[in-house]
MIDONU-132447 format. One record per residue (C-alpha): x, y, z. Coordinates in steps of 0.5 Angstrom, whole numbers, m for minus. Example, Ala and Ser with C-alpha at 12.3 -4.5 7.8 and 13.67 -1.06 7.14 Angstrom:
<rs>
[r [25 m9 16]]
[r [27 m2 14]]
</rs>
This chain:
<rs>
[r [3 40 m20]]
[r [8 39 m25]]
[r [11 32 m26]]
[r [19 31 m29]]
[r [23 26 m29]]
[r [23 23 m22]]
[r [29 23 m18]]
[r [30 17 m13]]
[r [28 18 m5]]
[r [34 14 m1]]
[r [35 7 m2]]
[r [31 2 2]]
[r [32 m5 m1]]
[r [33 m12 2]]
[r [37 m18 6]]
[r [38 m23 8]]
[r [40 m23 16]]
[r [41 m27 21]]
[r [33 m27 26]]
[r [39 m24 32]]
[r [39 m18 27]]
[r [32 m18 25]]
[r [30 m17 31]]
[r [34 m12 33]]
[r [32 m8 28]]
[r [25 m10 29]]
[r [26 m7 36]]
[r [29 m1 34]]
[r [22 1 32]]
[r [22 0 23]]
[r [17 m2 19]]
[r [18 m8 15]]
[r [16 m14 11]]
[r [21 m21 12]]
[r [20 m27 9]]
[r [24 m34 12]]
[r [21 m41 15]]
[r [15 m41 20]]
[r [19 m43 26]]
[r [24 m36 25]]
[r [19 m31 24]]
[r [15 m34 31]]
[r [22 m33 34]]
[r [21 m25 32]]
[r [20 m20 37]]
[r [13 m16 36]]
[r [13 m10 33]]
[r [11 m7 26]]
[r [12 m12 21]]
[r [8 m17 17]]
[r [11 m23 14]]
[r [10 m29 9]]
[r [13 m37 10]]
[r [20 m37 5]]
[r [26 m41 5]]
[r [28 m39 m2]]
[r [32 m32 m3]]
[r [35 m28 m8]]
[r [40 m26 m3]]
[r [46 m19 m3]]
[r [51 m25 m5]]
[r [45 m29 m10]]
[r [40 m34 m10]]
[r [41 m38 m4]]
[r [36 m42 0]]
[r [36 m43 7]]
[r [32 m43 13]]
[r [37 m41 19]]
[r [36 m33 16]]
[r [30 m29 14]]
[r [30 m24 8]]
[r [29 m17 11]]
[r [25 m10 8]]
[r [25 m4 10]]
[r [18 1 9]]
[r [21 8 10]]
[r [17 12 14]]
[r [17 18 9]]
[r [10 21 12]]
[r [4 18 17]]
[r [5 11 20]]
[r [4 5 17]]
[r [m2 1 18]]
[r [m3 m6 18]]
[r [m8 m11 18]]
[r [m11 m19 16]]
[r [m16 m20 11]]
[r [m22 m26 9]]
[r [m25 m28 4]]
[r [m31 m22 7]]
[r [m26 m15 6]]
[r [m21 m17 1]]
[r [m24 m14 m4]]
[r [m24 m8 0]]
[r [m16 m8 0]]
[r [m16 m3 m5]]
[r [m20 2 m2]]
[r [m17 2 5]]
[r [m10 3 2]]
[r [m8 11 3]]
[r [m10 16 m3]]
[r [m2 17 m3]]
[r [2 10 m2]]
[r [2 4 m4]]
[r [0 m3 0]]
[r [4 m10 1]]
[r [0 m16 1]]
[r [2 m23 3]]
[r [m2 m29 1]]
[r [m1 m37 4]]
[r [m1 m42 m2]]
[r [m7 m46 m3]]
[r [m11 m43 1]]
[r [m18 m41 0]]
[r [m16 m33 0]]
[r [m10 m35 m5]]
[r [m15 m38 m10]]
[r [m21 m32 m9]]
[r [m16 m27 m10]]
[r [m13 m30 m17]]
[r [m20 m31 m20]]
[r [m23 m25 m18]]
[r [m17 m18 m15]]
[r [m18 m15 m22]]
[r [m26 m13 m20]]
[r [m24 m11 m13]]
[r [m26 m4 m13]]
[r [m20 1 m14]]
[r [m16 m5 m16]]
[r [m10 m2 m21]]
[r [m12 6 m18]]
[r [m8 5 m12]]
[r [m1 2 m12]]
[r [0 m6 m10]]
[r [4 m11 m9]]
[r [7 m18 m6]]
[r [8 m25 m7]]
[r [5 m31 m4]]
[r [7 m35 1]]
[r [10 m42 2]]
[r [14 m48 4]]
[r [19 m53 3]]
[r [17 m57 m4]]
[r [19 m65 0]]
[r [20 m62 7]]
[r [17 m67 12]]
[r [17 m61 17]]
[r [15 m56 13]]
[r [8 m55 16]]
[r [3 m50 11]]
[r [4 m44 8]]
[r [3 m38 13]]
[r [3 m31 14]]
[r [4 m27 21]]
[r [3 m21 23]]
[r [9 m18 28]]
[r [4 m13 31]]
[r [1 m17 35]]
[r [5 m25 33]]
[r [m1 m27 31]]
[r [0 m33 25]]
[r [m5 m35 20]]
[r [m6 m41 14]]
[r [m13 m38 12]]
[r [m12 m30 11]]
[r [m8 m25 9]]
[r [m3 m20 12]]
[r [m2 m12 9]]
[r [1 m7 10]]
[r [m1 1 8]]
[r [3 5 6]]
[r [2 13 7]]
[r [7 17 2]]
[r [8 25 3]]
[r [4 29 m4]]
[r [11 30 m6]]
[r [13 23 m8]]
[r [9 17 m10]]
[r [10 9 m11]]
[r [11 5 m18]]
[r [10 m2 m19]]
[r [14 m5 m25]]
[r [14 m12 m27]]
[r [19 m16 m32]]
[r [17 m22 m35]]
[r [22 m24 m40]]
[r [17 m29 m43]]
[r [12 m29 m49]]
[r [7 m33 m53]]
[r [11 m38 m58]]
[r [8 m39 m65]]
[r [5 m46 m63]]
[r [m1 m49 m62]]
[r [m7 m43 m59]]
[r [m10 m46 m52]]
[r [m17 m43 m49]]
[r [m22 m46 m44]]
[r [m29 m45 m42]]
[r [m27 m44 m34]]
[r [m22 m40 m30]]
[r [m19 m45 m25]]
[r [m13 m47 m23]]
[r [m14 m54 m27]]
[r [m17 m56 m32]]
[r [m19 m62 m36]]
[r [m21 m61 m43]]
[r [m20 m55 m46]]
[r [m20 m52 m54]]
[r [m14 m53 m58]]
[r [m14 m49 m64]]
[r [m21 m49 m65]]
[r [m22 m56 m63]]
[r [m24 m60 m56]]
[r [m17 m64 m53]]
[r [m15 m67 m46]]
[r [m10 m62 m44]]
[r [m6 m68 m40]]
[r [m6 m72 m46]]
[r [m4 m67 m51]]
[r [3 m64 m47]]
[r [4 m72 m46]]
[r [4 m74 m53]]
[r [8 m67 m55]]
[r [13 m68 m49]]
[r [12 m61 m47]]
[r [17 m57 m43]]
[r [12 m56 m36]]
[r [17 m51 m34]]
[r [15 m46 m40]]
[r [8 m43 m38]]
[r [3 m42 m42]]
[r [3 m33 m44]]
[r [m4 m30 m45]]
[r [m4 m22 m48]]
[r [m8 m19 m43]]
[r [m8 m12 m46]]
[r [m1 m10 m48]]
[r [1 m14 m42]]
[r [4 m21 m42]]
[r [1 m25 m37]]
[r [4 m32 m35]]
[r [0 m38 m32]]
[r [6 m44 m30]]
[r [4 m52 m30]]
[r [4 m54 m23]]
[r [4 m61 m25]]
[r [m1 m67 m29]]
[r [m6 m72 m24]]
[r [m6 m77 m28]]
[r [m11 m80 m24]]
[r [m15 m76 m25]]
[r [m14 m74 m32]]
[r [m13 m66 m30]]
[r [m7 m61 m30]]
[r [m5 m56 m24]]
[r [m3 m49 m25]]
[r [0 m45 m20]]
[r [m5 m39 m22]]
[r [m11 m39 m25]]
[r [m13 m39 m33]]
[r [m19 m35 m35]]
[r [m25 m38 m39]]
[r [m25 m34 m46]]
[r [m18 m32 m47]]
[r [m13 m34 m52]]
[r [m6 m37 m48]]
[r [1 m40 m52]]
[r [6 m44 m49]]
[r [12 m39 m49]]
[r [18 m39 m52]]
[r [23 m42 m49]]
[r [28 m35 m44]]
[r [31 m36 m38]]
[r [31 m30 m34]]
[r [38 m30 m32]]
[r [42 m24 m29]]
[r [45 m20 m35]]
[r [38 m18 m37]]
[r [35 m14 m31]]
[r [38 m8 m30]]
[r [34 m1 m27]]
[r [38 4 m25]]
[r [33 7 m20]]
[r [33 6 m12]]
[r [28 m1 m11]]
[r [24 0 m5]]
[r [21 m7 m5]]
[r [22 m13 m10]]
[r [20 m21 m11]]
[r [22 m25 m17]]
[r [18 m32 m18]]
[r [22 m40 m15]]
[r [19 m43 m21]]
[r [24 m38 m25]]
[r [30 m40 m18]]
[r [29 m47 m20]]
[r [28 m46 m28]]
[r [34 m42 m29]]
[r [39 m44 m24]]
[r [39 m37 m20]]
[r [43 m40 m13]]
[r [49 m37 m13]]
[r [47 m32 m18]]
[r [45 m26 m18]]
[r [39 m22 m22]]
[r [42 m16 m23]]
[r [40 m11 m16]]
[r [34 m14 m15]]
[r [33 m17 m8]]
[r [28 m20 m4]]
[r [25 m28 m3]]
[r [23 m32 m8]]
[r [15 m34 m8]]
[r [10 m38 m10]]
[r [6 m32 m14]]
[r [8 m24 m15]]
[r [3 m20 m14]]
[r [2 m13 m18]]
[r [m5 m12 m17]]
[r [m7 m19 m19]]
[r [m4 m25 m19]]
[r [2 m27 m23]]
[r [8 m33 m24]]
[r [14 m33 m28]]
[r [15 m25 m27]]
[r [20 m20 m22]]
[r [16 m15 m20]]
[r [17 m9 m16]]
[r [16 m2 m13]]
[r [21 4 m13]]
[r [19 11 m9]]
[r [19 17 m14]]
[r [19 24 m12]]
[r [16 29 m16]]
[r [19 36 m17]]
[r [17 42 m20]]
</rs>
């Protein structure tokens, strides 16, 4: 079969509503992926959607935090029904092969959790990993908020709410169209110093500095790093970021919010904000997810990113883990 230039399917896209009007939608028999706090999503009805623990939107009107609304997504059912289901650390690597040959897959990961850790280090191993179409974002809470309980994930069908397992949904899509996952990640390495460690981790103590053993804590301290730039690693032709979670300086030791890899170069990047001028894509959106390092970092409320929509996560997924990244998915058809 020929493919031309792609023409857009309708519009599908997000917002963010009140959990009245999620609900109806809800009933009236959709699909969905809705992010928002724990206690709006127990209060959803059963029905065909999955979700993740949010409080931070990029919203119609622009970035907005809030925890009385939930951000709503519509799967267009463009061929057989959705399927939805939990996986453990036993069946994640099977995500890939269980999605449709024709479709795409929406994952939901809470926070530091055991899954979240086992995805980062090791999704792009999993069998037919980068074949089929995935995306998605982790799950989280409020930073400082005393009720905000653990990260989460739910699946609607059945209202069953999970810290430890994460949450999909398969998508079919009929042969005449096809999904397309995009990622915009404005930062790249800068000129200074090249960092490389012996083992993946989401921390690390010591690490190599241009070729020589340092304690990474005592070297961003000394040289007044900016924690909100990541560190950038080229992994073939694609700019991967890893963010600063935080120094324990109890133990000596930096926190990321992903993985680094052992073996591989990494930069602190130049300094660029995100901003809404520079993210444009005239095509239908059907799903997208943008960083709250980035809403936080560049001061999105109230602003918006172009006409990108969706919740604002501790980690982006296209196919692997990222940070720092907008990442989103468009259905195509094919002509001809």
């Amino acid at each position: 079969m020929l493919l031309t230039e792609p023409s857009p399917v309708r519009p599908q896209g997000g917002q963010l509503m009140s959990v009245a009007e999620a609900a109806r939608r809800i009933e009236q028999g959709g699909f969905f992926s809705i992010a928002g706090d724990e206690a709006l999503l127990r209060q959803l009805p059963r029905g065909n959607w999955i979700g993740g623990t949010i409080c931070y939107f990029m919203a119609q009107q622009g970035g907005q935090h809030s925890r009385d609304q939930v951000f709503v997504c519509e799967a267009e059912v463009l061929d057989a029904r959705p399927q939805v289901r939990f996986y453990d650390l036993g069946s994640i690597g099977q995500v890939c092969v269980d999605a449709p040959d024709n479709g795409y897959s929406i994952i939901i990961l809470p926070a530091f959790s055991a899954i979240h850790a086992h995805y980062a280090q090791h999704a792009p191993e999993f069998d037919d990993m980068f074949v089929k179409p995935l995306v998605g974002w982790v799950s989280g809470t409020e930073p400082g908020a005393r009720d905000a309980g653990l990260p989460a994930v739910i699946n609607g069908q059945t209202g069953e709410l999970d810290h430890d397992r994460a949450i999909v949904m398969h998508v079919p899509l009929p042969e005449e169209c096809y999904a397309a996952v995009e990622i915009i990640n404005l930062q790249r390495p800068g000129e200074g110093d090249r960092f490389r460690f012996d083992e993946t981790g989401f921390s690390a103590g010591e690490c190599w500095v241009n070729g020589t053993r340092a304690r990474l804590a005592e070297y961003l301290e000394r040289a007044g790093t900016d924690l909100s730039l990541p560190l950038v690693a080229d992994y073939a032709g694609a700019m991967i970021n890893v963010s600063f979670k935080g120094i324990d300086q109890t133990h000596g030791r930096v926190d990321f919010f992903a993985p680094v890899f052992a073996g591989v170069d990494y930069r602190l990047a130049a300094p660029q904000r995100l901003g809404g001028a520079a993210l444009q894509d005239g095509r239908a959106v059907a799903f997208s997810c943008n960083c709250i390092l980035n809403y936080i970092n560049d001061k999105l409320e109230g602003r918006r990113t172009g006409r990108f929509t969706g919740p604002m996560t501790f980690g982006e997924i296209a196919w692997q883990l990222l940070n720092q990244t907008l990442v989103y998915l468009t259905i195509e058809r094919v002509e001809g």
